[in-house]
N, C-alpha and C positions, 0 to 999 in steps of 0.2 A: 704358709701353714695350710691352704686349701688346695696348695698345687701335694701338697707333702699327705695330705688325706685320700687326693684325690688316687695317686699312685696307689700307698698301701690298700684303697679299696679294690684298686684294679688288679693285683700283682698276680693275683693269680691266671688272669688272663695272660698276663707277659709270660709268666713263668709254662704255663704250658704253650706257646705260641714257641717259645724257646727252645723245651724239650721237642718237641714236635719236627724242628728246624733241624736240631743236634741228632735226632734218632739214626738216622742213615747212615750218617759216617762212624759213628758210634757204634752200631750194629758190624759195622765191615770190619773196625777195631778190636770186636770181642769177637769175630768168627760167627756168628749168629745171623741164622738166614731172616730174610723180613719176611715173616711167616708167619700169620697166627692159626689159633684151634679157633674157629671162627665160630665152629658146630657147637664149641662146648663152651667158649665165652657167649654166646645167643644164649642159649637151653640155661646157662648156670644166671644170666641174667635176669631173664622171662621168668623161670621159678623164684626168686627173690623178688620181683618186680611183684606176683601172685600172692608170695607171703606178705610182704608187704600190704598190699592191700586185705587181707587176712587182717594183720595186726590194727592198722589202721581201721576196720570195721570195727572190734573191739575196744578200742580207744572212744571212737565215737559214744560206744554204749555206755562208757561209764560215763564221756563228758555229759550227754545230758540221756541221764536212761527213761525219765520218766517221759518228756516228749516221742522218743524213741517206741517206748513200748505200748503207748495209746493208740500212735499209726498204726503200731502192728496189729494190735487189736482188733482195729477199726474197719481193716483191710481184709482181716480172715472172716471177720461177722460178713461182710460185701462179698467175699470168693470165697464159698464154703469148700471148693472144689483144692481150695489151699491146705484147705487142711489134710486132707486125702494125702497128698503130694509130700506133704511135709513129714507126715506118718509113713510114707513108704520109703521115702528118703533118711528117716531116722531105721527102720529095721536094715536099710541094704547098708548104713554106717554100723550097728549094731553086729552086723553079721563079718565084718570085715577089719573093726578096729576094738578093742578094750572102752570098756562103759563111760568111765571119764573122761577119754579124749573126744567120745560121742557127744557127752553134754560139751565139750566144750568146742568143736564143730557145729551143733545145731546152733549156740548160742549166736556162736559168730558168722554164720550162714543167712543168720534170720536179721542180725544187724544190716547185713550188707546187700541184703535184697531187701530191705526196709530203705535203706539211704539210695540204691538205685531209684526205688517208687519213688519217692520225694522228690529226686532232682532229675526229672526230666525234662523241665525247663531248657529253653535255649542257653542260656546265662549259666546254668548248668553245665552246658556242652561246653561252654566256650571256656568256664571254668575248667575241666577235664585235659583240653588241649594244653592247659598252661605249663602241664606237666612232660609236653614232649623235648621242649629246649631244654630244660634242666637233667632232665634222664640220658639225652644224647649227650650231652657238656660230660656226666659222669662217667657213661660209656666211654668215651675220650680218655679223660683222663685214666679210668682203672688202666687200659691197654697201656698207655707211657707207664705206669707204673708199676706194671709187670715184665714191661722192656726193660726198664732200669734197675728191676730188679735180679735180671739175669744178667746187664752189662755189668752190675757193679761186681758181681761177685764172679765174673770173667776176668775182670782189671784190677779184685782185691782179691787174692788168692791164700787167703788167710782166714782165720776170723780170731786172733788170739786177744782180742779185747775182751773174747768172754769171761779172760781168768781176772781182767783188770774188775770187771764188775759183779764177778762172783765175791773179791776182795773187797768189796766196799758194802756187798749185804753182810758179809762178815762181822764186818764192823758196826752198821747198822744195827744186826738183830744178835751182836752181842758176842760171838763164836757162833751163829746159827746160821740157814740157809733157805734158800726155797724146795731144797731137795730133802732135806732132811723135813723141814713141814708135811712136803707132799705125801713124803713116805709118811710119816705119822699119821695123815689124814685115810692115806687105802689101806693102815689096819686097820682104822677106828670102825671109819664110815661103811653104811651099806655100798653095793654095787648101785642100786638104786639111787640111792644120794647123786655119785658118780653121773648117772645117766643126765638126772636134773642137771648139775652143773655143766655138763655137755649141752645142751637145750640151749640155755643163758650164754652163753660163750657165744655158739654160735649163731641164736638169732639176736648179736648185733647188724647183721646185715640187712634182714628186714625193716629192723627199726629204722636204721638209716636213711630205707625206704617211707618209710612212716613219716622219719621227720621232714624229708623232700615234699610229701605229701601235703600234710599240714603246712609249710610252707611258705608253697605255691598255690594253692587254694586258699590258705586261710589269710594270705597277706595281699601279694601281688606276683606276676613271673620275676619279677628282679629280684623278688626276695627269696624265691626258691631257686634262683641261679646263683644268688649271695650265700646261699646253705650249698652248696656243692663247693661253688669257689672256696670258703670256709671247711670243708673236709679235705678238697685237694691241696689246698694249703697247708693242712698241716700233714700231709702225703709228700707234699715238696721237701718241707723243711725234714720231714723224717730219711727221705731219699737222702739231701744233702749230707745228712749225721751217720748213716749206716756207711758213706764212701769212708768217711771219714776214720768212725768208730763201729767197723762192723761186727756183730754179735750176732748168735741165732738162737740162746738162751739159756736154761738151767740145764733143761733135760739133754742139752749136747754135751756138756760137760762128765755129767752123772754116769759112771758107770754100771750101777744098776737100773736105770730108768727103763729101759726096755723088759728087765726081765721084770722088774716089781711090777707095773705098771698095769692094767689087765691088757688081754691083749684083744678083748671082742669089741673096747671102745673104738669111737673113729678117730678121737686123738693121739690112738697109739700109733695108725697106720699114717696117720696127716705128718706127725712128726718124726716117724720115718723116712717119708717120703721126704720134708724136708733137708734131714740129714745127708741123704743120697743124692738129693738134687745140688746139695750146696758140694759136696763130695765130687760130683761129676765134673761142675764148671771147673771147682781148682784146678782138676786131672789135666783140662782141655775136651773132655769128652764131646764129642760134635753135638750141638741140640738141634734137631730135626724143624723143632715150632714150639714157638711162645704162647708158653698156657700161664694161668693165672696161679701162680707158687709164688706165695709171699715170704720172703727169708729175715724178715729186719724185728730183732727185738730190741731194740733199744731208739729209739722209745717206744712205749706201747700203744700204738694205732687203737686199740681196743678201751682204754679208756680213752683217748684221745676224742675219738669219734664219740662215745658215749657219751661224754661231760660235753659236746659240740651240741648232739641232739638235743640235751638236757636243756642248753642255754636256749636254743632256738623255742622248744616250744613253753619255756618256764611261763608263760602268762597263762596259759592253763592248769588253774590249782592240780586238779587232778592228775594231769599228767605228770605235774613237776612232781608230783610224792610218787607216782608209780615209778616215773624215770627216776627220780635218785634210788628207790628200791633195787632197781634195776641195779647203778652203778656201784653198787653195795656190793651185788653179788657177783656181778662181774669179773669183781676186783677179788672177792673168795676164788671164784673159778679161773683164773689167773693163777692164781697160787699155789690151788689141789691139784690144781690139771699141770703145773712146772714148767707155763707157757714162757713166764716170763720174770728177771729178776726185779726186786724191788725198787734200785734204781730204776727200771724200765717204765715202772707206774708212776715214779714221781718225776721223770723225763717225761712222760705223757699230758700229765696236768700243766707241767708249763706251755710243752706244744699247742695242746688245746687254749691255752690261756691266749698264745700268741696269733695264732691263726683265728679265733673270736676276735683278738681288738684290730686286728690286721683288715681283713673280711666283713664285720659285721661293724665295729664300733666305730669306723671312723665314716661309715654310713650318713648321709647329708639329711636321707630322709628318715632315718631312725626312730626317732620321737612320733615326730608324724606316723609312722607306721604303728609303734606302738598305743599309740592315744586309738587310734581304729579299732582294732584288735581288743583291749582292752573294754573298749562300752561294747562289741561285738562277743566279747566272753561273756561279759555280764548278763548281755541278752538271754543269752541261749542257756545259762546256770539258774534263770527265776525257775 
């Protein structure tokens, strides 16, 4: 039983050790040069890695706000010269972005040059570093799984499983769809609405950074290498289902999706692009370099990873109601935006179900971690 624990905790480690092994010959199989956009996999990391710590400042301030804003307090009474600074920095934000997004920049500006003051401790430092093995581990594996996702759709030169699970939301929602939803939602709703929903969609990725974050600082480095192995696992298992059952979603199907759809969103241009990209491999069309275009809906990586974060950091009251808020909407913007079909969200929740007990639950030091953490919340919530 503990040799059978010990594996599924590690699998992820096997499993990209394996991919990693298999990539070459695999590459020369689908015609695919070993080549990546290095410039744009850096830059599209580094700005996630930035938001992330964005998000992460803001999380802090609600977990414990009133500690938070007494330092701050206490700091600008001691360096009046801060306030100068802060006032100059909110007109050159003022002058450059919309009023609300101002307040909600200075907010998280001043959190996170508040938590810099605080931790500059050595212990601090050393906590910081903890964050470099887990961020390489993820770097790692995003690249196999933007490899794999152009091998696959090299070597599946089809995707006609989208009409099997167009037929089974059918069924689901009655004679209904995800396309006929979406379309209901872009007369109702504002373009604004729209915008939001785009926002939510897409900073899953930050969050992700968020939850590597919290962690790897709030627990130990094993525990924020056990929250990547935990997201790449359920990247493996999604890889393994898209060979098998590939799909790329509602709006490929939809014959109006393009025209109804606005066309100033960046959904509209993302999922074009993915059409053409999936389009090309069929052809054979040569791909020059492996950039990060993710083709696989089925299952949905988006709630998959969401309900992942959600589990990792739930001993945070707070978190856990913003994070399920979060998964809430998610799952709306899923459905107005035609990313993805129904089945695809509840293939997601079991993925995530599986890579949680896979990854995290069969953890030796589990309990123990959590008993930490736990009087370690409590602390920081008086």
């Amino acid at each position: 039983m503990n040799i059978l624990r010990w594996a599924a905790r590690n699998f992820h480690y096997y499993a990209t050790i394996l991919l990693a092994l298999a990539l070459l010959p695999l590459l020369r199989l689908s015609h695919i040069p070993f080549r990546y956009d290095m410039k744009l996999f850096g830059l599209a990391y580094l700005l996630v890695g930035l938001e992330s710590v964005f998000f992460a400042s803001l999380l802090y301030l609600v977990l414990v706000p009133g500690q938070l804003m007494q330092s701050f307090i206490g700091n600008l009474e001691r360096h009046r010269v801060r306030i100068v600074m802060l006032v100059l920095y909110f007109i050159v934000l003022l002058w450059t972005i919309p009023i609300l997004k101002v307040m909600f920049v200075m907010v998280a500006t001043a959190a996170f040059l508040e938590i810099v003051e605080s931790n500059k401790s050595p212990d601090s430092r050393r906590k910081a570093f903890r964050l470099i093995g887990p961020c390489v581990y993820l770097f790692i594996g995003l690249l196999l799984i933007s490899s794999y996702n152009d091998i696959i759709l090299s070597l599946r030169r089809y995707v006609d499983y989208d009409l099997v699970f167009y037929n089974m939301d059918r069924w689901l929602l009655r004679g209904g769809s995800i396309s006929l939803v979406s379309h209901w939602a872009i007369r109702t709703f504002s373009l604004s609405f729209f915008s939001f929903l785009e926002f939510v969609y897409y900073s899953l990725f930050p969050i992700i950074g968020v939850g590597l974050i919290y962690s790897s600082i709030g627990y130990d480095p094993q525990r924020g290498m056990r929250f990547v192995g935990t997201i790449l696992t359920g990247y493996y298992i999604t890889l393994a289902i898209f060979y098998f059952w590939p799909s790329l979603g509602p709006y490929y199907l939809c014959r109006n999706h393009f025209s109804l759809f606005p066309h100033q969103f960046e959904t509209y241009t993302v999922e074009k692009q993915v059409v053409q990209g999936a389009l090309a491999r069929w052809s054979g069309a040569p791909l020059k370099v492996i950039s990060f275009e993710y083709y696989i809906a089925f299952p949905s990586m988006h709630i998959a990873e969401s309900l992942i974060v959600l589990w990792f950091l739930r001993r945070w009251k707070r978190a856990f109601v913003l994070l399920t808020i979060y998964n809430v909407l998610v799952s709306v913007a899923i459905v107005f935006l035609e990313w993805h079909y129904l089945v695809d969200v509840l293939a997601g929740i079991v993925v995530a179900a599986i890579a949680i007990a896979t990854a995290d639950l069969c953890s030796q030091d589990f309990g123990n971690q959590q008993q930490r953490l736990t009087t370690s919340i409590a602390a920081a919530e008086r």
